[in-house]
PyMOL CGO cylinders between C-alpha atoms (Angstrom):
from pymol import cmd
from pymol.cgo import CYLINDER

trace = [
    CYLINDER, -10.63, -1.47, 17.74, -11.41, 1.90, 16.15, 0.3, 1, 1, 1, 1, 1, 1,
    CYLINDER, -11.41, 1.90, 16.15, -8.68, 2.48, 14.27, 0.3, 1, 1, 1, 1, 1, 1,
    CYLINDER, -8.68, 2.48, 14.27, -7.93, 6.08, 11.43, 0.3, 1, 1, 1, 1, 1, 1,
    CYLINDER, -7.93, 6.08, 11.43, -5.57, 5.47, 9.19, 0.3, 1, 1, 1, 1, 1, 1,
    CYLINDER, -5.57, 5.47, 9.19, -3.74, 8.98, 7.81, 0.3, 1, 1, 1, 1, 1, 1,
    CYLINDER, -3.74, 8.98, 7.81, -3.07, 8.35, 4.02, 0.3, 1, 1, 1, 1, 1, 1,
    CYLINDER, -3.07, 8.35, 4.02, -3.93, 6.36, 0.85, 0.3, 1, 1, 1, 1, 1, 1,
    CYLINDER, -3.93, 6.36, 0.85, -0.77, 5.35, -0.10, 0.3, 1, 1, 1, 1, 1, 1,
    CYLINDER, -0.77, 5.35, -0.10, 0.91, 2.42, -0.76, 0.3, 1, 1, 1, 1, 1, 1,
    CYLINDER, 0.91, 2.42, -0.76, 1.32, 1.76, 3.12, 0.3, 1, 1, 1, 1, 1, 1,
    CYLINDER, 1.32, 1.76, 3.12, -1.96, 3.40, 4.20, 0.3, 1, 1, 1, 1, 1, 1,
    CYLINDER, -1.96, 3.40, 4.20, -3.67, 1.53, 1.82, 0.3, 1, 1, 1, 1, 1, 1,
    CYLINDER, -3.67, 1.53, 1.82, -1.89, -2.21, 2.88, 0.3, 1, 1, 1, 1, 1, 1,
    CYLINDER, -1.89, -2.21, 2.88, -2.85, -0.98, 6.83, 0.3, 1, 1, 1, 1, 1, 1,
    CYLINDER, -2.85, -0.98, 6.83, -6.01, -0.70, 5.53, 0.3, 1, 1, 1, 1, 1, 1,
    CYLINDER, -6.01, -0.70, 5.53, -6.61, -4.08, 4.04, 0.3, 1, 1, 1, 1, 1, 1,
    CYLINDER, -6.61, -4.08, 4.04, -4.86, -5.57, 7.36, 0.3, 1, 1, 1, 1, 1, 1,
    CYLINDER, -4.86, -5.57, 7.36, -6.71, -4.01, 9.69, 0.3, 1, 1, 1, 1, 1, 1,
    CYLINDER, -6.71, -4.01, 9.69, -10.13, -4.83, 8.12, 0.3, 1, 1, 1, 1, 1, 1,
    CYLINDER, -10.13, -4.83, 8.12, -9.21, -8.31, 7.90, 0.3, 1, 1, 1, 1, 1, 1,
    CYLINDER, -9.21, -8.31, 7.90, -8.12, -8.27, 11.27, 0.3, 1, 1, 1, 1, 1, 1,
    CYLINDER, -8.12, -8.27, 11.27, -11.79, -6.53, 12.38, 0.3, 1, 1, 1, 1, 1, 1,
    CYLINDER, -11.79, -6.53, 12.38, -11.18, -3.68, 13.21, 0.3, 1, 1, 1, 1, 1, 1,
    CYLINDER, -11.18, -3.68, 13.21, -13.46, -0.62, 12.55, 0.3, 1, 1, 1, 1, 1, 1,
    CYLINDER, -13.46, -0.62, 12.55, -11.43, 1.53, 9.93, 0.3, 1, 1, 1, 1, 1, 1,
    CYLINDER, -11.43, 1.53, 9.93, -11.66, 4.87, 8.43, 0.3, 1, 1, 1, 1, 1, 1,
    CYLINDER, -11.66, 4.87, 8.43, -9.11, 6.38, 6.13, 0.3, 1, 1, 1, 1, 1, 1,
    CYLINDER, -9.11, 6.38, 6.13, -8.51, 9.71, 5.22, 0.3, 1, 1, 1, 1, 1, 1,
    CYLINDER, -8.51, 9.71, 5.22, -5.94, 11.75, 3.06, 0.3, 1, 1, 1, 1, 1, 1,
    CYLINDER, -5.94, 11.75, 3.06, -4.96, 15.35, 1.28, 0.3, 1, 1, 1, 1, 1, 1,
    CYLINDER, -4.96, 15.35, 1.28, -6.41, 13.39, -2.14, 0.3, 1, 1, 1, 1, 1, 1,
    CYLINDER, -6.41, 13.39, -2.14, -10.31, 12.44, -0.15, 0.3, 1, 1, 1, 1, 1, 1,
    CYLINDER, -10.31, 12.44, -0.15, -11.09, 10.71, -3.71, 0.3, 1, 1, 1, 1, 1, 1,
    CYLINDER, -11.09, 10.71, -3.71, -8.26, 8.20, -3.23, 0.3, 1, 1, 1, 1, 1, 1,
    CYLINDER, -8.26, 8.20, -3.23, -9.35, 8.10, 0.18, 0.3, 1, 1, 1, 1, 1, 1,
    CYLINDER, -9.35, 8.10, 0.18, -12.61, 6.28, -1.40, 0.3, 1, 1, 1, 1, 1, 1,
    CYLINDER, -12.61, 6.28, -1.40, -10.84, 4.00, -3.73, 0.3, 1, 1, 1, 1, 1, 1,
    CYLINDER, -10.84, 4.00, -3.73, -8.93, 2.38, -1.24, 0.3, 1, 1, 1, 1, 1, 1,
    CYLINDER, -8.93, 2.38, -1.24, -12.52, 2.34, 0.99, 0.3, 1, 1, 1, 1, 1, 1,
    CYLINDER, -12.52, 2.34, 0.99, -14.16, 1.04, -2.15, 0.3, 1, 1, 1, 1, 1, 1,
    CYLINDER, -14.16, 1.04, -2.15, -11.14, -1.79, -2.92, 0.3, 1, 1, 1, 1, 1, 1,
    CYLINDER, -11.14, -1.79, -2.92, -11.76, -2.93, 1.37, 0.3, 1, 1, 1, 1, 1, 1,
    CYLINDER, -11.76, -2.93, 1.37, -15.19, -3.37, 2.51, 0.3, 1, 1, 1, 1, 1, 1,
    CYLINDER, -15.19, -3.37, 2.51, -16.02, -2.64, 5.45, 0.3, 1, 1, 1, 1, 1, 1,
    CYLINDER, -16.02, -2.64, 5.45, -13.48, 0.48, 5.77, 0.3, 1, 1, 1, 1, 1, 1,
    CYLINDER, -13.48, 0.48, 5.77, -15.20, 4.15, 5.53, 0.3, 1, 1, 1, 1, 1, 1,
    CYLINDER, -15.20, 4.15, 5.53, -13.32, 6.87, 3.67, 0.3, 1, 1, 1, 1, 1, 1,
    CYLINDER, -13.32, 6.87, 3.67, -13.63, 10.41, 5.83, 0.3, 1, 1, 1, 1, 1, 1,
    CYLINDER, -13.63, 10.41, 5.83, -13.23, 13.81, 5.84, 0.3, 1, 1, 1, 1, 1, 1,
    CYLINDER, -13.23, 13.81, 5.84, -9.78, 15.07, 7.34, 0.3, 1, 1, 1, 1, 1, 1,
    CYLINDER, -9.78, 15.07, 7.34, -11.58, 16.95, 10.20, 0.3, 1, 1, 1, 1, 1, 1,
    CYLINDER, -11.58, 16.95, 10.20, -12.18, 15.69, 13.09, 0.3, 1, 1, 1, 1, 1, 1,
    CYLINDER, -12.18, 15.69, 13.09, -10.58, 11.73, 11.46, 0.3, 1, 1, 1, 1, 1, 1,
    CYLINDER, -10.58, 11.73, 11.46, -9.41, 10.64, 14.56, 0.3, 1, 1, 1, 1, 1, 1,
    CYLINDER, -9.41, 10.64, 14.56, -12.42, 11.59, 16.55, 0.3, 1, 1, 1, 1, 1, 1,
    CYLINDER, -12.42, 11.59, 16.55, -13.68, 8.20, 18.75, 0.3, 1, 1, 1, 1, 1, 1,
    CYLINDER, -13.68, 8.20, 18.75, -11.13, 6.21, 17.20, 0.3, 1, 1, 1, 1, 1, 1,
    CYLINDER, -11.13, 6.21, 17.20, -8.85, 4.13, 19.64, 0.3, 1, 1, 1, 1, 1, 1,
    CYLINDER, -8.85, 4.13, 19.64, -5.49, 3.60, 17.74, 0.3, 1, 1, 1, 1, 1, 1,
    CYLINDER, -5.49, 3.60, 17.74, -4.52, 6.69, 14.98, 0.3, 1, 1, 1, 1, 1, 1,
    CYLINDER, -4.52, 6.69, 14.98, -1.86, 5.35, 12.14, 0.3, 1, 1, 1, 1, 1, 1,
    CYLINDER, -1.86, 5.35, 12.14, 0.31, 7.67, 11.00, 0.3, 1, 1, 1, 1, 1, 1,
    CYLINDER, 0.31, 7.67, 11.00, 0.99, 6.45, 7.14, 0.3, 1, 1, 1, 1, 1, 1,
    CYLINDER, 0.99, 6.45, 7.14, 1.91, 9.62, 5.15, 0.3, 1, 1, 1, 1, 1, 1,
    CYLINDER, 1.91, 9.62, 5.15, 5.93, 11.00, 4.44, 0.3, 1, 1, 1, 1, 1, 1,
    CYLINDER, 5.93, 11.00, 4.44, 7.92, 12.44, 7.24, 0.3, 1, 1, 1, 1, 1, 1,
    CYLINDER, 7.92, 12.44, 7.24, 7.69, 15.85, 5.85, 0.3, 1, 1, 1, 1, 1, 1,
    CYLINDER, 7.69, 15.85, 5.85, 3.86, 15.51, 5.71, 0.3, 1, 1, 1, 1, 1, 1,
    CYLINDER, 3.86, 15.51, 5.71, 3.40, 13.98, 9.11, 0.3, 1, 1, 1, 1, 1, 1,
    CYLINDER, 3.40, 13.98, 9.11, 3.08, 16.92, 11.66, 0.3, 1, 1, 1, 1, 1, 1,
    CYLINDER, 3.08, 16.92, 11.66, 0.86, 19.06, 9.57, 0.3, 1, 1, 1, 1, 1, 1,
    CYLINDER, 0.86, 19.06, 9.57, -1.58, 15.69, 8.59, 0.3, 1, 1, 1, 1, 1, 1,
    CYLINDER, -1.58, 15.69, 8.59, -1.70, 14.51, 12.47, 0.3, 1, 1, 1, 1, 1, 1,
    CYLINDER, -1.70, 14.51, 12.47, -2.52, 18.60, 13.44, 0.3, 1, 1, 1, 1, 1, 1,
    CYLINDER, -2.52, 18.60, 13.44, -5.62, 18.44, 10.84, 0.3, 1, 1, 1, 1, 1, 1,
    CYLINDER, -5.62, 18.44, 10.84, -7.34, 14.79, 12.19, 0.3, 1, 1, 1, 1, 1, 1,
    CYLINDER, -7.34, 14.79, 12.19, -9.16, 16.29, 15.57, 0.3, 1, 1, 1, 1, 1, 1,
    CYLINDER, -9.16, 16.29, 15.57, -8.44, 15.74, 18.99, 0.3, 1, 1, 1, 1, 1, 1,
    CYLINDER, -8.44, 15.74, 18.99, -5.18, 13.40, 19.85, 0.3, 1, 1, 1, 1, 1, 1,
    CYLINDER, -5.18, 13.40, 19.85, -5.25, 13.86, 23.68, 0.3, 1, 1, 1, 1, 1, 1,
    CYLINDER, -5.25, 13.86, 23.68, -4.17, 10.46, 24.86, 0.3, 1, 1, 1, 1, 1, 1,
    CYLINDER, -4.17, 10.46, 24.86, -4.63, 8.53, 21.69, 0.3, 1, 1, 1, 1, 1, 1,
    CYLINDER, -4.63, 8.53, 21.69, -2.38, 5.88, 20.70, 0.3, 1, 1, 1, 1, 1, 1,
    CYLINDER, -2.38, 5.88, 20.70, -0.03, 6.99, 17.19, 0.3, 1, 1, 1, 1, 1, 1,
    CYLINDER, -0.03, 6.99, 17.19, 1.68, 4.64, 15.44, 0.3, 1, 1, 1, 1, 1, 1,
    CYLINDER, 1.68, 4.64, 15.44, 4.17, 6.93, 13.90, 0.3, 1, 1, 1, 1, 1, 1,
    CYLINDER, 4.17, 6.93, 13.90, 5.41, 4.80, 10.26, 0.3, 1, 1, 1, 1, 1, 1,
    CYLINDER, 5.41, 4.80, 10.26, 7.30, 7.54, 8.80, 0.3, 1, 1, 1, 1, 1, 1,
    CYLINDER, 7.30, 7.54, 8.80, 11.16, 7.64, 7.83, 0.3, 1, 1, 1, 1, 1, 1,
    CYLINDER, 11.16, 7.64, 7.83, 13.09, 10.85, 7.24, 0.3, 1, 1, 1, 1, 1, 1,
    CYLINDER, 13.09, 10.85, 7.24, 14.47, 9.82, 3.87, 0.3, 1, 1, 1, 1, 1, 1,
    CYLINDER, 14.47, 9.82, 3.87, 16.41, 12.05, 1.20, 0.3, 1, 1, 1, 1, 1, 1,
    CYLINDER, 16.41, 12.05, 1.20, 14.99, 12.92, -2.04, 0.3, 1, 1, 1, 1, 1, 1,
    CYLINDER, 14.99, 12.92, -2.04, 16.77, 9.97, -3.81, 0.3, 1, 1, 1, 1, 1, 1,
    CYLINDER, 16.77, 9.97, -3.81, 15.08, 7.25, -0.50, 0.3, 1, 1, 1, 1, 1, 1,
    CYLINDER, 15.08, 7.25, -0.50, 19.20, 6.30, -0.04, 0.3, 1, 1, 1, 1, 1, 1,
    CYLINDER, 19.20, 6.30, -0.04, 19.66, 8.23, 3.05, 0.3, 1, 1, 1, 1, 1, 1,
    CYLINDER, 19.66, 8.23, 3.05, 18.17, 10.09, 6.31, 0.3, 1, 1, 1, 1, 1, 1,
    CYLINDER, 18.17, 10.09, 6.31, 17.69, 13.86, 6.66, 0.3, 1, 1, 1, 1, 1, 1,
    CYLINDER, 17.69, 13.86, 6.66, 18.05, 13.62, 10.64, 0.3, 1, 1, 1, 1, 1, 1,
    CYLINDER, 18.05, 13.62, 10.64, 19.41, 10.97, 13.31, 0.3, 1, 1, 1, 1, 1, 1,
    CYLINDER, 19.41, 10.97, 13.31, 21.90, 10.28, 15.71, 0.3, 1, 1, 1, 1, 1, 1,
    CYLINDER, 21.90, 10.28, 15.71, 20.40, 12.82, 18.18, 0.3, 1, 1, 1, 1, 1, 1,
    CYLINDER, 20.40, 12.82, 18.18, 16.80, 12.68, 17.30, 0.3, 1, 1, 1, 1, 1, 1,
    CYLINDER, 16.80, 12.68, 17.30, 14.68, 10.83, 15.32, 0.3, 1, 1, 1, 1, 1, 1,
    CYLINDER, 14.68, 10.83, 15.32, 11.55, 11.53, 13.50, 0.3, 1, 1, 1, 1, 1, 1,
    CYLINDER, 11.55, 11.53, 13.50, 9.13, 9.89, 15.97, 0.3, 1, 1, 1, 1, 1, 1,
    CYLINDER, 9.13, 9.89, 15.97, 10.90, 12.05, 18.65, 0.3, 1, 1, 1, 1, 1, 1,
    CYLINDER, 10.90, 12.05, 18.65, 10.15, 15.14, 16.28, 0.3, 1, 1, 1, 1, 1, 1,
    CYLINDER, 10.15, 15.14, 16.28, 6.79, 14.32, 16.13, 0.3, 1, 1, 1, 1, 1, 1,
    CYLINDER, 6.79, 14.32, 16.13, 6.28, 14.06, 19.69, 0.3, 1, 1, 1, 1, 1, 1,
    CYLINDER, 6.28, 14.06, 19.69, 7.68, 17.30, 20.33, 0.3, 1, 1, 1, 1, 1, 1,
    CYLINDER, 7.68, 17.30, 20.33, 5.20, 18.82, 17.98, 0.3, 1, 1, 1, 1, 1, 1,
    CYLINDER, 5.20, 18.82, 17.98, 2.12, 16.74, 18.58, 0.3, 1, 1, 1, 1, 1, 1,
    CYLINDER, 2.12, 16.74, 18.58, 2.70, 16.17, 22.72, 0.3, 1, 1, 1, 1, 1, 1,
    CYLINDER, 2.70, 16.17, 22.72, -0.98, 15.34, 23.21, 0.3, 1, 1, 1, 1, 1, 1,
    CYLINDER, -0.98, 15.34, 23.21, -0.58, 11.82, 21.20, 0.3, 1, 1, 1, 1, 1, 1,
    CYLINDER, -0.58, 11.82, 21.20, 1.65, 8.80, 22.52, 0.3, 1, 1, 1, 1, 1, 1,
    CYLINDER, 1.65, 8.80, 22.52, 3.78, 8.43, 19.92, 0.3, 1, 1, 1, 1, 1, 1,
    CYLINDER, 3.78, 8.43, 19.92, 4.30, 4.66, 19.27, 0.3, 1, 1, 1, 1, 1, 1,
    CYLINDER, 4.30, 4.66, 19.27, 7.17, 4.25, 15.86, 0.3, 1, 1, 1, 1, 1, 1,
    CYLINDER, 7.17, 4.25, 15.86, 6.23, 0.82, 14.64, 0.3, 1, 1, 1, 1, 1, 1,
    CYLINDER, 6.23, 0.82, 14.64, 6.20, -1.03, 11.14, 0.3, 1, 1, 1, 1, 1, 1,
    CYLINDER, 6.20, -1.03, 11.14, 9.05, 1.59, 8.96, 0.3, 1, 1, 1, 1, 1, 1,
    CYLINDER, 9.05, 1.59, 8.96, 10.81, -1.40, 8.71, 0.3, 1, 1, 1, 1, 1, 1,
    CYLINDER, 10.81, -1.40, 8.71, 8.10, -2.74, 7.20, 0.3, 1, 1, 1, 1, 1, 1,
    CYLINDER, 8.10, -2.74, 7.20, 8.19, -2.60, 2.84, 0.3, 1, 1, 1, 1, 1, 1,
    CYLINDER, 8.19, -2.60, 2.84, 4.15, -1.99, 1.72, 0.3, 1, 1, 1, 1, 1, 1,
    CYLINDER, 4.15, -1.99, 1.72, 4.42, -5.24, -0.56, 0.3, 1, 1, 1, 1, 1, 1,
    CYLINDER, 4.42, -5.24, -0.56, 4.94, -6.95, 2.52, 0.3, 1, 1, 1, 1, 1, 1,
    CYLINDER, 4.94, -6.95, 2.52, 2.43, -5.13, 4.73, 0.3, 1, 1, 1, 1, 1, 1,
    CYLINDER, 2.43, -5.13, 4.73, -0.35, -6.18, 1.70, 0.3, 1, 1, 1, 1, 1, 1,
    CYLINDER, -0.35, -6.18, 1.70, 0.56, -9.05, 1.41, 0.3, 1, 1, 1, 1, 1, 1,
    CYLINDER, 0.56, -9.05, 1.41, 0.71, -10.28, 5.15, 0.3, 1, 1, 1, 1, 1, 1,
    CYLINDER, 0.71, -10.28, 5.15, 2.96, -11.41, 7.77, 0.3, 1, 1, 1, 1, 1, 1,
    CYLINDER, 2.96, -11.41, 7.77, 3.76, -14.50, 6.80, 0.3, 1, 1, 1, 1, 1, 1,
    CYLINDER, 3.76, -14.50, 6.80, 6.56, -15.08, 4.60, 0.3, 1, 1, 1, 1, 1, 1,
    CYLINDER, 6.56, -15.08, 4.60, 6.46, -18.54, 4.40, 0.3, 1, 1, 1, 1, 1, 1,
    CYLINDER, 6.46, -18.54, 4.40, 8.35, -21.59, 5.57, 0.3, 1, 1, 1, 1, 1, 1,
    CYLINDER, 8.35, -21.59, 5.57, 7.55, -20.21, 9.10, 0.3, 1, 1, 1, 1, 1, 1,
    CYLINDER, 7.55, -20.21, 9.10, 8.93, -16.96, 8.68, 0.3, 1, 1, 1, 1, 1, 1,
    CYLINDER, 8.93, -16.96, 8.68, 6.92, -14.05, 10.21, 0.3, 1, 1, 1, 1, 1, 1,
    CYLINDER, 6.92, -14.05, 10.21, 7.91, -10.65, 9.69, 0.3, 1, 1, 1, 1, 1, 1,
    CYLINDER, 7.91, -10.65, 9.69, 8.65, -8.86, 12.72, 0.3, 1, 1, 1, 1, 1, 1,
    CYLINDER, 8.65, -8.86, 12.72, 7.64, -5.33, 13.67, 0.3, 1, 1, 1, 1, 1, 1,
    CYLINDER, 7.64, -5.33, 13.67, 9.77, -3.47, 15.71, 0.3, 1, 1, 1, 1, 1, 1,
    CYLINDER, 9.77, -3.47, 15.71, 7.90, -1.10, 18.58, 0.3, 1, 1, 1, 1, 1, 1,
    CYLINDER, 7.90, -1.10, 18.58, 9.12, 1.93, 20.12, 0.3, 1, 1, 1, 1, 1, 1,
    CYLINDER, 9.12, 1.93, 20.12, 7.51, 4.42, 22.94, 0.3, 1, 1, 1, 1, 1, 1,
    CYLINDER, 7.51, 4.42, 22.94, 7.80, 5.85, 25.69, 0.3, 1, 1, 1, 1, 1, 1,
    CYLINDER, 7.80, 5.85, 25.69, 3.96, 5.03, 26.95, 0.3, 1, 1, 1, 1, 1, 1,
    CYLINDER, 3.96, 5.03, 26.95, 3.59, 1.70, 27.98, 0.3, 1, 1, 1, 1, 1, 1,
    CYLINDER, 3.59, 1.70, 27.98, 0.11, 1.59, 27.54, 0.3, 1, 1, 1, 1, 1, 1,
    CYLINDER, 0.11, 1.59, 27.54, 0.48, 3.36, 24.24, 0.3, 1, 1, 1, 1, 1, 1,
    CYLINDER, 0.48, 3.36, 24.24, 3.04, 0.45, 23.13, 0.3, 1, 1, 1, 1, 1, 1,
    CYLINDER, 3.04, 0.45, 23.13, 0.29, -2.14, 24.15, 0.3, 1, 1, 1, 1, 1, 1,
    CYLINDER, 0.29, -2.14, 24.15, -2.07, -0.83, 21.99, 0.3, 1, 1, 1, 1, 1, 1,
    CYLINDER, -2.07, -0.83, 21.99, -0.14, -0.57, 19.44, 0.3, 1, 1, 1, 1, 1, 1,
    CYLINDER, -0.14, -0.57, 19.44, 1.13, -4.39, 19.74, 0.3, 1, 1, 1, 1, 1, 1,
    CYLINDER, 1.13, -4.39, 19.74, -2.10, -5.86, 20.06, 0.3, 1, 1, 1, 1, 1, 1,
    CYLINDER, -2.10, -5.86, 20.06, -2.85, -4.26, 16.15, 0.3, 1, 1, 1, 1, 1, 1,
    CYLINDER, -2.85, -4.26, 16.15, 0.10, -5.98, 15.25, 0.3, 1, 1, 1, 1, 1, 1,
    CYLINDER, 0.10, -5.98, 15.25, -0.75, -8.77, 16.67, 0.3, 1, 1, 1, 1, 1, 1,
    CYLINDER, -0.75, -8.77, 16.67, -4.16, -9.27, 15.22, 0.3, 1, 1, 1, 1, 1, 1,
    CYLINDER, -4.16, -9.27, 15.22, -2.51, -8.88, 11.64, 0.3, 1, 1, 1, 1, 1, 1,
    CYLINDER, -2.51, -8.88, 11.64, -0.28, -12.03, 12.49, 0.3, 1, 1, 1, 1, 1, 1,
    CYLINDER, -0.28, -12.03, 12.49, 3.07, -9.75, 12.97, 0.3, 1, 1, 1, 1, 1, 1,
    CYLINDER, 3.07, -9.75, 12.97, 5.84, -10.46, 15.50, 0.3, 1, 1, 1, 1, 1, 1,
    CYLINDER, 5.84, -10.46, 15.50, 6.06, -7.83, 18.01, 0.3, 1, 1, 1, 1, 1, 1,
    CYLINDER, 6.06, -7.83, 18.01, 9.19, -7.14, 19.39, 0.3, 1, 1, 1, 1, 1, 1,
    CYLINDER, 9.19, -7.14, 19.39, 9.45, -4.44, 22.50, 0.3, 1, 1, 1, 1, 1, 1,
    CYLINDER, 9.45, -4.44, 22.50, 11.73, -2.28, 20.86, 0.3, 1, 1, 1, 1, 1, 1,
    CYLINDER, 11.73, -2.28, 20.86, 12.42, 0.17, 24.33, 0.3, 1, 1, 1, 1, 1, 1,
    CYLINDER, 12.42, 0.17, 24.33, 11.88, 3.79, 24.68, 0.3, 1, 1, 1, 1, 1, 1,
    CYLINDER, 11.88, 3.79, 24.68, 11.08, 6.22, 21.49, 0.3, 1, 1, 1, 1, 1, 1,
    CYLINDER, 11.08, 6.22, 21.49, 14.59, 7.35, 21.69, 0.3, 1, 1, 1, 1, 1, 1,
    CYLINDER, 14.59, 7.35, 21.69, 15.15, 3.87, 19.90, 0.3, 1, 1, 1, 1, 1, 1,
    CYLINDER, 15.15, 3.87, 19.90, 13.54, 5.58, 16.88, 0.3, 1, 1, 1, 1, 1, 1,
    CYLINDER, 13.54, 5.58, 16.88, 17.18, 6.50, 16.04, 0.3, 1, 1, 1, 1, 1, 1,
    CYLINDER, 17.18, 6.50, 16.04, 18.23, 3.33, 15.27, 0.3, 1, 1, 1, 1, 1, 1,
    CYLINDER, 18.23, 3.33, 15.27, 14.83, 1.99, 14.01, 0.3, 1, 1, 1, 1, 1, 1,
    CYLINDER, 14.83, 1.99, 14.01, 14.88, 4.82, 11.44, 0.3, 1, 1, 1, 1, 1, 1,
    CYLINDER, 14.88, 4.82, 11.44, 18.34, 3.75, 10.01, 0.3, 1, 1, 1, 1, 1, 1,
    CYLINDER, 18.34, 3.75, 10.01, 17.42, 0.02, 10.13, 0.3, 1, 1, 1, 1, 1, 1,
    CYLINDER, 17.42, 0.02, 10.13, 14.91, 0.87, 7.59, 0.3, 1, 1, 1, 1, 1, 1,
    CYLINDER, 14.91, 0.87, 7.59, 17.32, 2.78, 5.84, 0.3, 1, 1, 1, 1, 1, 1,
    CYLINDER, 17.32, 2.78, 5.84, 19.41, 0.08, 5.30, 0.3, 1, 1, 1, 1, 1, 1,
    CYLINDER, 19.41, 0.08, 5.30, 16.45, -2.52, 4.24, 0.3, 1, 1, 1, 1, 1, 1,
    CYLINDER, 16.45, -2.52, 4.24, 15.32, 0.56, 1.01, 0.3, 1, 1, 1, 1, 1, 1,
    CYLINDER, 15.32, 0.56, 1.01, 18.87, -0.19, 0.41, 0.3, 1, 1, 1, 1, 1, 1,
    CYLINDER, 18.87, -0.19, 0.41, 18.75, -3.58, 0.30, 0.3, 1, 1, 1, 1, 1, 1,
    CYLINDER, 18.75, -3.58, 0.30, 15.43, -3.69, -1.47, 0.3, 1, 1, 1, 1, 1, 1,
    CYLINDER, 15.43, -3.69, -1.47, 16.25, -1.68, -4.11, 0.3, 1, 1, 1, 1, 1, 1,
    CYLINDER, 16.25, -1.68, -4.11, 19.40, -0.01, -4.03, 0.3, 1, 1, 1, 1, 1, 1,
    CYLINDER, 19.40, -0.01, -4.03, 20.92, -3.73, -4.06, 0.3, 1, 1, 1, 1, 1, 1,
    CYLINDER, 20.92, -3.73, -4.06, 17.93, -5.12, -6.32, 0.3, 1, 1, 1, 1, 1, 1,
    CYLINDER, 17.93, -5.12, -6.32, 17.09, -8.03, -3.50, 0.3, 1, 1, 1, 1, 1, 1,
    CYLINDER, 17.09, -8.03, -3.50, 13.59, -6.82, -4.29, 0.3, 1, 1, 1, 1, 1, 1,
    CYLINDER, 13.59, -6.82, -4.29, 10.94, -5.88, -1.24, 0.3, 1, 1, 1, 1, 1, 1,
    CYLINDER, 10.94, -5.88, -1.24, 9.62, -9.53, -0.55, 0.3, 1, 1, 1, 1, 1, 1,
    CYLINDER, 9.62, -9.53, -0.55, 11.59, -9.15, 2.89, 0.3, 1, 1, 1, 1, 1, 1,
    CYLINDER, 11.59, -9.15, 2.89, 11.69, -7.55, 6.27, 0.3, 1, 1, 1, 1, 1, 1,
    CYLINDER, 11.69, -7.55, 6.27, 14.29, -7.43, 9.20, 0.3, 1, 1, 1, 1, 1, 1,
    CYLINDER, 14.29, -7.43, 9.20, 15.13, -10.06, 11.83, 0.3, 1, 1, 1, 1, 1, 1,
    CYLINDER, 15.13, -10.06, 11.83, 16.73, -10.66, 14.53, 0.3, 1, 1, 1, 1, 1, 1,
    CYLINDER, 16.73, -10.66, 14.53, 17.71, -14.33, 15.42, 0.3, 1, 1, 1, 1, 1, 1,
    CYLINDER, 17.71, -14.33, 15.42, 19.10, -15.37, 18.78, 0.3, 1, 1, 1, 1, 1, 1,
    CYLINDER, 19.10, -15.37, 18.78, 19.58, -18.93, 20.64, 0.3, 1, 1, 1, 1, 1, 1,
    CYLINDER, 19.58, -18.93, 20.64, 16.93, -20.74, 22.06, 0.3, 1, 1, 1, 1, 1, 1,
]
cmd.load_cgo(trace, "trace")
């Protein structure tokens, strides 16, 4: 796939070494174009571009940049009509211990509302970046799982078969209304992860009888 990946961050820069391994065809972009081209330079094969028209002819668009910068950075890529999003972001407080909205709404849903052309998919804010670099597998046959949410089916295909080809666990997480409890989940694992010093080797599960 042709796949844009919105920021150079920790977690844009993981998607970035993922999906190249994967082979995909990726470009990255962010507000800081120079770090844009370090993470390009540190994954060959990825091209670093130009915020304008970043999404153009791509297939899948990942949203990897803060909650507060999300709307604004998915407005400045190019034309969204009918593109797949994977929306990554968590509304998290200053200090990362809590969530600035919920219970009625989520983040993805926000997103949607303001960027209606795109089919919103929220998938991998469970995920920690260490892990994300690092890959899926966590050894002794553990595989992280990555939790997808949307309302467009064929949206939420797209976006599992990315997963997929990065070794992750897809699990159908319902409609993007889910968002509000996928949000909090992750919530609870930056808690766990550092608030509770277990450290960010891990990811969320669930296990159920065979």
């Amino acid at each position: 796939m042709q796949i844009t990946v919105i920021g150079a961050g920790n977690m844009g820069s993981a998607f970035v070494k993922q999906l190249v391994r994967a082979g995909h065809q990726v470009k990255v972009t962010g507000r800081d174009f120079s770090k844009a081209q370090q993470v390009a330079a540190a994954n060959p094969g990825a091209v670093a571009v130009a915020t304008a028209g970043a999404a153009d002819a791509s297939d899948v668009v990942v949203l990897a940049t803060g909650y507060a910068d999300a709307v604004t950075a998915l407005k400045a890529v190019g034309n969204l009509d009918g593109k797949t999003v994977i929306d990554i972001t968590n509304p998290l407080t200053a200090d990362y211990m809590g969530l600035t909205i919920g219970h009625d709404t989520s983040a993805a849903e926000e997103i949607a509302k303001a960027v209606p052309q795109a089919r919103i998919v929220k998938g991998f804010n469970t995920v920690f970046a260490q892990v994300l670099a690092e890959g899926a597998d966590l050894g002794n046959g553990q595989k992280v799982n990555v939790f997808l949410a949307s309302d467009n089916a064929q949206a939420k295909d797209s976006a599992s078969l990315v997963a997929e080809s990065m070794g992750f666990i897809v699990v159908d997480a319902g409609r993007l209304n889910n968002a509000r409890y996928l949000e909090p989940v992750a919530g609870l694992n930056i808690y766990l992860g550092y608030g509770a010093g277990m450290g960010t080797a891990m990811a969320p599960a669930w296990i159920h009888k065979a």
